[in-house]
C-alpha positions as CSV (number, residue, x, y, z in Angstrom):
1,X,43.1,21.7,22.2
2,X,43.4,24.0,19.0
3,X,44.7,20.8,16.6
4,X,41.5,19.5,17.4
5,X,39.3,21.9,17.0
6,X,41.1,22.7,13.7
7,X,40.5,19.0,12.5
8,X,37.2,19.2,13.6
9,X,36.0,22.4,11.4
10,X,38.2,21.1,8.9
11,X,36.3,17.7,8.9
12,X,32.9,20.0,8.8
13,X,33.5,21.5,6.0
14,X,34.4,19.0,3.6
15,X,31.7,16.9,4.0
16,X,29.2,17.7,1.8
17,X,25.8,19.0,3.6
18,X,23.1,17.9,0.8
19,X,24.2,14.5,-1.1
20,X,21.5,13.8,-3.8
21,X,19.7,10.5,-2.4
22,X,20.7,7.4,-4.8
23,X,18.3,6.7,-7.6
24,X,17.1,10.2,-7.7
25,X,17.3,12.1,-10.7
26,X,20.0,15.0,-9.0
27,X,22.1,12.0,-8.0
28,X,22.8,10.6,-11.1
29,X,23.3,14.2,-12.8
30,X,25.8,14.9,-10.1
31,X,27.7,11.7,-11.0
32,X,27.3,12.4,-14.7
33,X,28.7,15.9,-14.4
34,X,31.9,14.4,-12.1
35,X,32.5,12.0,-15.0
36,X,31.9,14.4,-17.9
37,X,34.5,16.3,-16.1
38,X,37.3,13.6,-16.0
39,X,36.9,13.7,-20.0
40,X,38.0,10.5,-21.8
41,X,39.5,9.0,-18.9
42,X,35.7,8.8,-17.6
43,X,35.6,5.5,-19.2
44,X,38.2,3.6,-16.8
45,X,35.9,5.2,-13.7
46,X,34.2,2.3,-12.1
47,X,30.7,4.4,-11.8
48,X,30.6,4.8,-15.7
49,X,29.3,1.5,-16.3
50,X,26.8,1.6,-13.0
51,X,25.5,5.0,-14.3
52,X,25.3,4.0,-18.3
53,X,23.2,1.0,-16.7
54,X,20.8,2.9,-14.5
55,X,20.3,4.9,-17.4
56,X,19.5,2.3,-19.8
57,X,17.4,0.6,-17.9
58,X,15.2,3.7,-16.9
59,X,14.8,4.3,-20.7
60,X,13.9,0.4,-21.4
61,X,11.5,0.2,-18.9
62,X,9.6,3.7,-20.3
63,X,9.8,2.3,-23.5
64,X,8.1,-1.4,-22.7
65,X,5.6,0.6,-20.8
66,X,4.9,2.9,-23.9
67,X,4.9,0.0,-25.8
68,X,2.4,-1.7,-23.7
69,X,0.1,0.7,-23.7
70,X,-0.3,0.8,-27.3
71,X,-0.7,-2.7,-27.9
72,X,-3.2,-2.1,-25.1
73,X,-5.2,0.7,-26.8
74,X,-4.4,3.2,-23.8
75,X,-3.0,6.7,-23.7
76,X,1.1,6.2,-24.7
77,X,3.0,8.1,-22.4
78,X,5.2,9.8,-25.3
79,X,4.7,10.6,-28.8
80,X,8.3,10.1,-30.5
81,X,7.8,9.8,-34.0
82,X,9.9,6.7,-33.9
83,X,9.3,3.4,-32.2
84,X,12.3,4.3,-30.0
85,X,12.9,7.9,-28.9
86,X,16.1,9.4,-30.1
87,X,17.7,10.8,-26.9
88,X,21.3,11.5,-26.9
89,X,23.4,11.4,-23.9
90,X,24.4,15.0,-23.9
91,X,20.9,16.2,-24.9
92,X,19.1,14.2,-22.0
93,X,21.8,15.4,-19.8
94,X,21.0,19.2,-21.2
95,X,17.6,18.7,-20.4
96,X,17.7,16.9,-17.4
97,X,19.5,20.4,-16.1
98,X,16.1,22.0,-17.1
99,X,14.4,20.3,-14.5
100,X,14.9,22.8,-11.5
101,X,17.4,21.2,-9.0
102,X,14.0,20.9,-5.9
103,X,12.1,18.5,-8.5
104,X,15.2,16.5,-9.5
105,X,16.1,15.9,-5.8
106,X,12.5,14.1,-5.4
107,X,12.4,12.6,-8.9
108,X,13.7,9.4,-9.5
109,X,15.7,9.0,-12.9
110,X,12.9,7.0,-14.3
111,X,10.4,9.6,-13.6
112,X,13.0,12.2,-15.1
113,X,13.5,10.7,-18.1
114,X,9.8,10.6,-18.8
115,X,9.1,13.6,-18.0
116,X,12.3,15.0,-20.7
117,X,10.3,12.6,-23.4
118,X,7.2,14.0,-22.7
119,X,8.5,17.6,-23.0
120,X,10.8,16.8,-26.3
121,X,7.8,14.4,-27.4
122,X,4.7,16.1,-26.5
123,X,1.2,14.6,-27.6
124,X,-1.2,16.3,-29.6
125,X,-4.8,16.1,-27.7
């Protein structure tokens, strides 16, 4: 009876108690943070490419909304100085981290990112 109860607590306590959702803003800094921790052999893990996608197309789809809204003559939801913000991978990463962990669990990465190009971008009223 002990072997199993061993397994048991065993089992309990490596499964982790409070996975980030997919698609929200904690999840894909927990997955950066796994691969930025695997260093250069990051690039052979199959969730590189998944994650550099998801995070490409979060920052196309703020971009053709920005850019939609100035053609359109409405408020732009940035105000890069530059047609295209200049975001690096480490910096949004930095600043993503700024977001207290609560609000990135309920964020999704799209929402994230927008709000980190609104903060690093602010515009003038």
């Amino acid at each position: 009876m002990r072997p199993v109860f061993a397994a048991a607590l065993l089992l309990a306590l490596s499964t982790p108690t409070a996975a980030a959702a997919p698609g929200t803003a904690e999840n894909f800094l927990n997955r950066a943070d796994r691969l930025l921790g695997k260093g250069p052999m990051a690039l052979f893990d199959g969730d590189y490419k998944k994650l550099k996608a998801e995070g490409t197309a979060a920052g196309e789809s703020i971009r053709r909304e920005r850019e939609a809204a100035e053609k359109a003559g409405r408020p732009i939801l940035y105000c890069s100085p530059k047609p295209r913000a200049d975001l690096g991978d480490r910096e949004f990463l930095s600043r993503l981290r700024q977001i207290p962990q609560a609000e990135r669990q309920r964020l999704t990465l799209r929402a994230a990112m927008l709000q980190v190009l609104q903060r690093k971008y602010p515009c003038r009223k």
